[in-house]
Each structure stands twice: as structure tokens, then as C-alpha cells.
C-alpha positions, 0 to 999 in steps of 0.5 A: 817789211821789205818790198822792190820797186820796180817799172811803174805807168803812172798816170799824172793829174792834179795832186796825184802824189799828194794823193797818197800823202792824205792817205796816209793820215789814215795810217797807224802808227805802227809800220803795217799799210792799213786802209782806213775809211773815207767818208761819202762826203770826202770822197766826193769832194775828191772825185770832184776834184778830180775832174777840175783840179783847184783855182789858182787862187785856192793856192797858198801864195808862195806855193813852190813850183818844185818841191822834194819829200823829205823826212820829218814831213807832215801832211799837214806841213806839205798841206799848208805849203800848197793850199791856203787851208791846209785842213781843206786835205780831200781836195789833195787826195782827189786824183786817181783814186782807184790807183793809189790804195796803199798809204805808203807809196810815197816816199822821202826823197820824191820831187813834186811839180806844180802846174799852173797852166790853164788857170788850174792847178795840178801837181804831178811827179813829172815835170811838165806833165801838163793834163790828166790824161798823159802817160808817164813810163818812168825809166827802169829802176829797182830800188830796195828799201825798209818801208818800216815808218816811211808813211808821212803821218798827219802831225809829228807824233811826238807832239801828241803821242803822250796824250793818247795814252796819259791823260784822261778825262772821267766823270765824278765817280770814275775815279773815286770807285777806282781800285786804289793803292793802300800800301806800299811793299817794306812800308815804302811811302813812295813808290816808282819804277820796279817797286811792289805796292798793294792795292784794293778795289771798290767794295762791290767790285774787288780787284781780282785776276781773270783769264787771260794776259796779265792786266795792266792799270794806268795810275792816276791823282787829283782829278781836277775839274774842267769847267765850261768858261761859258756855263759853268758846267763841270765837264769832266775831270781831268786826272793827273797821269803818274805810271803804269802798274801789272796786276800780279795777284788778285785780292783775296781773304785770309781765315785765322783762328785768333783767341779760339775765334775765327777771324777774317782779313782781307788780303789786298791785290799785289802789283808791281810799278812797271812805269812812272812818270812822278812818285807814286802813294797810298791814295792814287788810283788804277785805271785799266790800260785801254786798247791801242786806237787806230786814229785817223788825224786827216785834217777837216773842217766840222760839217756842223757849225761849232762855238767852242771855248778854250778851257784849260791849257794842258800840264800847267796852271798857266792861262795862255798857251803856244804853239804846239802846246795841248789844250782842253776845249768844251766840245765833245763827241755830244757835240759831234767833235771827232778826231781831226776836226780843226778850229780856228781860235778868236781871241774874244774882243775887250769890252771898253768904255769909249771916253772919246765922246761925249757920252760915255760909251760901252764898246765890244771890241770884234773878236780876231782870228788868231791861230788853228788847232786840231782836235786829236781825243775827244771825250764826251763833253770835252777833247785836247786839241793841238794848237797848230798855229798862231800869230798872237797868244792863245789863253783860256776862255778864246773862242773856237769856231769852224775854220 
């Protein structure tokens, strides 16, 4: 989609441009403008917001007076550059809120300026502007350009993309009542990309075409379960994602006559592997393709007071995990997590013996507060979660709590 820019009147207030930098972590992944829901709670913060602008000590300490837009940027990199927490995003869309609708309105390139006079700080798209109650004309100017993926989105999508659509976390039965592959075409034993294979569903449920675009399956293995460190519940299973396959014929049943008898077999469903990430076999099993969300990723605090543990560090069987690595975590839509919720991470204190003394003691060490990260899939019981930053190492078993 292709749009002129033309003469604008806009007016300047605190973080008027950042403005439209936190709507857009409303949008989609796709190019298209999409006005996504704001919660009363955020709204009202911003309208209060927008009234008072933020303290100066709200600011991160190296906030820049000056800085310009530029491509790769995150809502939440420009975030963290202004404010001491970043998740804190309603307090940057707080300005002129009736004016700023479409999500894509900012644009790489632009110069952002920070006010400090007053004790508050402001960020306009002029220098100096000063108050909220100013006019700015800008000078006559037409500019062409694609808006096609100009939005500034939450995170870098690349870090996270993958996880909407590959892994899954299910319950025991899911998977183990899940059409499954029983054979592969000119008896392959391992199957990929562009290859026919054969497969059957569950005895009361027979995988068969229906009305409608074709259908498509993602393949799963070994669902390996998520046990909450701290319970020991079993919270879900986490199932090894291997491709995708497009059903092209359902099941079906054959009647031959064989010795003067009627005999009846069962023709399985044909598909045809139109993905893969590893080999696929006999045994693995078809989970249908879900619909495309569209997410929000707006960083924020729980309104609620959340205790959470790490439980599993994503792709490896390793226990400590870096930055930008996903993880699982205990908490679930059951628990109220939702996409976008950050939680700072407590590396959870050694308990010693304290030889120092005369008597023998047994001491906790106090939990410390090593990193932040952001949940973007919840499930019921569980979500995967981005670890945003950290100063020391994150490892299963840390502690999550409100930021």
C-alpha cells in the first residue's frame, strides 16, 4: 500500500511521536493498519499522562535529548531508551490520543526531541517545542513512499515468529488420539519436503476430507513433559515440531471379494509433506494448522501479583538460558498471563551453612533480581516467554515475579 504525505498541523506534548510507536505493537504482522483494543486501565493511564507529562526521574538516566528512528527499531529498544522501565508503554502513548489512530504514522528516519524544562519531561517531533498547547506547521513537503512493514513492532519478530506456529504445548491425550503417519509412499522409512506418506486417525475419529480449502496438519514427536519445579504437576506436554503436511485424501475402506469372501480393509488418508524442519516417520502425529492471531505484544506489568518459575529452557536440554532465548514458565491463561506481560527473573538464593560462627547456622541467601522477560503464547497451565535482558544467567527453577 502506497500513500502522499502531505502539509500536517500537529500538535506537540509529551511523547506525542512515541504516541504512535505504542500503537504500533497493536499491529499485525502483516502490512495492513489494524486498530487493536486498549484496555480502560491503559487508556486511563495515558489520559492521565497526558495531562502531566512523566517526572524527570521516571527517565532512563542516559535518555538522549535527540534521537532519530531507525529501521530495525523496537518499541521496546526506544522504550528502554527513554524510560527506566520500558513495559511501563501506556505512559508513552499517553499524548494526543484522538489524533494518532493509525499505527503506522511513524516512520524510520524521524527525529525525536526531549524536553525537560518544567521538572517534566516531554518528547516532541520539534525541537523546543516547549508545552502542549503549541502549534507546529510543518514546512510543505510531499514524500512518497511503500508503508508496507514500516510499522515499529514490539520485539524483533524474528526472535519469536517460529514459536507461534511451531511448538505446542497439549495435554496427555492430544497427541496420543492425533491422526498419526503409518507409512510412507515406495515404503520410504523417512520422509521430508515433496514426499507422499499415509496416515490414519483415531478409531472414533477418521481423518477424512471435508467442504472447504484443503487441510493442513502440522507434525509433531515425543511430547516431553513440563513439570512445575515447585508442585511437581505435570502442566502440559511440549511436542517436538517436525513440518507441515496437506491432506490430499481422506481415509476410506476397500471391499474385495478373496477366497469367495468379502473382505474389507482400510485405505489410509493420503498427504503430501509440504514442509520440514527434521525427517519425518511412521508414529509421528498430525495436529490441524490453527488460524493466524493477531497479537498484541504491548509490553506491561500483571495487574495481578504473579509468583512464577522458570521450567524449561526451549530447543535444548540444557538448564541455563541467554538473552533472547525462550523459555516455558508455570503460569497460564488459569493464572491470568496474557500475551505481553513482563516478569522480572530472581535468581533464587543458595541456602548455606554459615561456618563462621560458633554455632553452625543455616542461612537462605535473598533472592536477586537478574533479567526481564516477556510472555508472548500462553497456554492453559504454561506460556514461552522471551528473555529480554539479563546481567547474570537465567537457569530453570529462577523465580518470575511482577517487574
Amino acid at each position: 500500500m502506497n500513500k502522499f504525505r502531505t502539509n500536517e498541523r500537529l500538535r506537540p506534548s509529551f511523547l506525542a511521536t512515541l504516541a504512535a510507536l505504542a500503537l504500533a505493537s497493536f499491529a499485525s504482522a502483516t502490512a495492513s493498519a489494524q486498530n487493536y483494543p486498549v484496555t480502560p486501565q491503559q487508556r486511563a493511564t495515558a489520559q492521565q499522562t497526558a495531562q502531566a507529562g512523566i517526572p524527570i526521574s521516571e527517565l532512563a538516566p542516559n535518555a538522549p535529548d535527540e534521537y532519530t528512528v531507525k529501521p530495525g527499531d523496537t518499541l521496546w529498544a526506544i522504550s528502554r531508551l527513554y524510560l527506566r522501565s520500558p513495559w511501563r508503554w501506556p505512559e508513552l502513548w499517553g499524548m494526543n490520543i484522538s489524533e494518532i489512530s493509525n499505527p503506522h504514522r511513524i516512520y524510520p528516519g524521524q527525529v525525536l526531541y526531549l524536553d525537560k524544562t518544567g521538572g517534566r519531561a516531554r518528547l516532541s517531533t520539534r525541537r523546543g517545542s516547549g508545552g502542549p498547547e503549541g502549534t507546529i506547521k510543518l514546512s510543505p513537503r510531499t514524500r512518497y513512499e511503500s508503508l508496507s512493514g514500516m510499522a515499529l513492532p514490539t520485539l524483533n519478530p524474528s526472535l519469536i515468529e517460529p514459536f507461534l506456529a511451531e511448538p505446542v504445548v497439549v495435554d496427555d491425550n492430544t497427541l496420543r488420539t492425533a491422526p498419526r503417519i503409518v507409512a510412507g509412499n515406495d515404503s520410504r522409512v523417512l520422509l521430508s519436503r515433496g514426499d507422499r506418506a499415509y496416515a490414519r486417525g483415531d478409531v472414533n475419529s477418521p481423518l477424512v476430507e471435508t467442504a472447504g480449502p484443503i487441510k493442513t496438519f502440522r507434525i509433531f514427536r515425543d511430547a516431553t513433559p513440563l513439570k512445575d519445579p515447585a508442585t511437581g504437576e505435570i502442566l502440559g506436554y511440549e511436542a517436538q515440531y517436525l513440518g507441515k503436511a496437506q491432506l490430499q485424501r481422506g481415509e476410506s475402506t476397500l471391499s474385495e471379494m478373496v477366497d469367495g469372501k468379502e473382505v474389507v480393509s482400510v485405505v489410509p488418508a493420503t498427504i503430501d509433506i509440504v514442509s520440514a524442519r527434521e525427517e519425518m516417520r511412521a508414529g509421528d502425529r498430525l495436529l490441524p494448522e490453527p488460524p493466524r492471531e493477531l497479537l498484541s505484544y504491548a509490553p506491561r506489568a500483571p495487574q495481578q501479583p504473579i509468583e512464577g518459575r522458570i521450567v524449561s529452557v526451549y530447543g535444548n536440554a540444557v538448564q541455563f538460558a541467554a538473552q533472547n532465548q525462550v523459555v516455558a514458565i508455570n503460569k497460564g491463561l488459569r493464572d491470568g498471563i496474557e500475551s505481553g506481560h513482563v516478569l522480572a527473573i530472581l535468581k533464587n538464593g543458595e541456602t548455606i551453612v554459615d561456618k563462621t560462627g560458633a554455632a553452625k547456622e543455616t542461612l537462605k541467601l535473598p533472592n536477586e533480581r537478574i533479567g526481564l522477560l516477556m510472555v508472548f503464547r500462553p497456554f492453559e497451565k504454561v506460556s514461552y516467554a522471551l528473555v529480554l535482558e539479563i546481567n547474570d544467567t537465567p537457569r530453570v527453577g529462577d523465580l518470575l515475579v511482577n517487574p
